[in-house]
FISE-85784 format. One record per residue (C-alpha): y, z negated, x negated; residue in three letters; residue number from 1. Coordinates in pm, whole numbers, m for minus. Each point is the difference from the previous one (the first is absolute). Example, Ala and Ser with C-alpha at 12.3 -4.5 7.8 and 13.67 -1.06 7.14 Angstrom:
<baros>
v  w  u  resn  resi
m450  m780  m1230  ALA  1
344  66  m137  SER  2
</baros>
This chain:
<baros>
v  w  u  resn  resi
0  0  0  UNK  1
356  57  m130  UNK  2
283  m197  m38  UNK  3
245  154  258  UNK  4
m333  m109  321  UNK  5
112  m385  m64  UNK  6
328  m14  m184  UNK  7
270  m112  207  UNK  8
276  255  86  UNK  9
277  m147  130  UNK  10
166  m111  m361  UNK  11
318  m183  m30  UNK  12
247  82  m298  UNK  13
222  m190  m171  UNK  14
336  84  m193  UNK  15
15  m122  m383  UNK  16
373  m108  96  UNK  17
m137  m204  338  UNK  18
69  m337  m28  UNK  19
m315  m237  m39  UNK  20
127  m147  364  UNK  21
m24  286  178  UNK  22
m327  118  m154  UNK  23
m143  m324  53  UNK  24
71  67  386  UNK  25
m182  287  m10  UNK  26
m274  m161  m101  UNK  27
0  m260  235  UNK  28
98  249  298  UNK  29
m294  229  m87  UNK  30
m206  m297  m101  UNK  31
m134  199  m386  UNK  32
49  m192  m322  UNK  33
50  305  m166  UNK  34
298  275  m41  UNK  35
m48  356  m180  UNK  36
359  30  m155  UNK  37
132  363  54  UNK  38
317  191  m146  UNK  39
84  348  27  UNK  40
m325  91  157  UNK  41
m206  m184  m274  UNK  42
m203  m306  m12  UNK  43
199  m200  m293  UNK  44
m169  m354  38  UNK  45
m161  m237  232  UNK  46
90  m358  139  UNK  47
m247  m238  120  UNK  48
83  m340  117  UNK  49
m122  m176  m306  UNK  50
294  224  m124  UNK  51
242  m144  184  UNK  52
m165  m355  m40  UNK  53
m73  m33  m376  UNK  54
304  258  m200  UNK  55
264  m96  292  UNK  56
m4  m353  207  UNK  57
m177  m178  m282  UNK  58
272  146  m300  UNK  59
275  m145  228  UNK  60
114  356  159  UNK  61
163  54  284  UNK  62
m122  204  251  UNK  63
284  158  108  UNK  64
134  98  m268  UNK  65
m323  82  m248  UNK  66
m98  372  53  UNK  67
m388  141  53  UNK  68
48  155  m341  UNK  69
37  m283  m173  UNK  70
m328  m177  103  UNK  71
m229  289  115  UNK  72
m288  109  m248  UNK  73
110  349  m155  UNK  74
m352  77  m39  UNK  75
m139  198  249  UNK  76
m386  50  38  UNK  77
m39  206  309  UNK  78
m350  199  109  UNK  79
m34  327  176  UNK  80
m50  35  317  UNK  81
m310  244  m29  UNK  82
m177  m238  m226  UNK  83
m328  m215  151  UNK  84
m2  m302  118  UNK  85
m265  m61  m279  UNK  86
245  106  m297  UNK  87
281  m219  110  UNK  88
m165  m289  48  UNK  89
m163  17  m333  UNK  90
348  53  m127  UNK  91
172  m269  204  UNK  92
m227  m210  m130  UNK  93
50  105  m350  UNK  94
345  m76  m5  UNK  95
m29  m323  192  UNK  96
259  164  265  UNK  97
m45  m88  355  UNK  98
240  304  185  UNK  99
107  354  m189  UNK  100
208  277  150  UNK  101
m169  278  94  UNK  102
175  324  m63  UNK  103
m144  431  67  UNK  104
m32  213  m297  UNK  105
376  61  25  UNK  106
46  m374  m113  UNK  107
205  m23  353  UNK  108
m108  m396  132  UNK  109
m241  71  309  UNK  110
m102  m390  94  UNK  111
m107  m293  m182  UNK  112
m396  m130  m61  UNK  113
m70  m363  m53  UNK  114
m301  m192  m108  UNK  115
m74  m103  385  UNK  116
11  340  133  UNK  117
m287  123  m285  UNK  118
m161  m349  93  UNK  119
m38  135  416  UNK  120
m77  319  m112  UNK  121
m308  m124  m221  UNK  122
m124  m235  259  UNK  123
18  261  233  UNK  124
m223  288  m203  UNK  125
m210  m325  m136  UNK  126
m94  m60  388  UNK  127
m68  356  80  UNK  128
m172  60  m286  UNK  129
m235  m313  119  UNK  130
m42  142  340  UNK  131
m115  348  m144  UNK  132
m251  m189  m175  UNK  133
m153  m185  270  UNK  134
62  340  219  UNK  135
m237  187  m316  UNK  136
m252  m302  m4  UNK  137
m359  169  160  UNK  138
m102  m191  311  UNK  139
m287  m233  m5  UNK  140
m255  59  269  UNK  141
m193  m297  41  UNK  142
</baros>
């Protein structure tokens, strides 16, 4: 199965010049701990809210006035989105990452994948794949 069948699609952006309020109210409005950080039609970073948590309310910044560029992680791992289920798990679990961007082979940011969407996905071929078995076992006649 590929990527794009479970990732979700509906992906909210943030601005590197948003202030770390008002992403932080996206966040809790579209209840995601997680922000792909987009500028002129390219994914520049990401902000999580360990983000906001560890570089910004624990090193005594303000909200308000701290930017998303100045806590986000400029290091953007991202998958694509015609890549199995199979090869981004392996890989999220590689990098220890629990979410990654998922972008077509234009590199244009289709949806997002995380950890609990592969984990559905592999329960869900792990039961069918258990049914098919017991659907293949020969009947005993007794």
């Amino acid at each position: 199965m590929q990527i794009r069948e479970i990732m979700t699609k509906d992906v909210q952006i943030a601005s590197p010049d948003d202030s770390l309020h008002k992403a932080a109210q996206l966040m809790r409005d579209c209840d995601i701990g997680v922000l792909p950080v987009g500028e002129n039609d390219r994914l520049v970073g990401m902000l999580t809210d360990r983000d906001i948590t560890v570089r910004a309310v624990a090193a005594n910044k303000t909200p308000d006035q701290c930017k998303v560029r100045d806590v986000m992680s400029t290091e953007v791992r991202y998958v694509f989105d015609d890549q199995t289920t199979e090869e981004v798990a392996r890989d999220m679990g590689n990098l220890q990452i629990r979410r990654l961007p998922v972008a077509n082979r234009d590199k244009r940011l289709v949806g997002i994948v995380s950890l609990g969407d592969l984990a559905v996905e592999i329960q869900n071929q792990d039961e069918a794949e258990r049914a098919l078995s017991e659907i293949s076992k020969p009947a005993h006649h007794g």
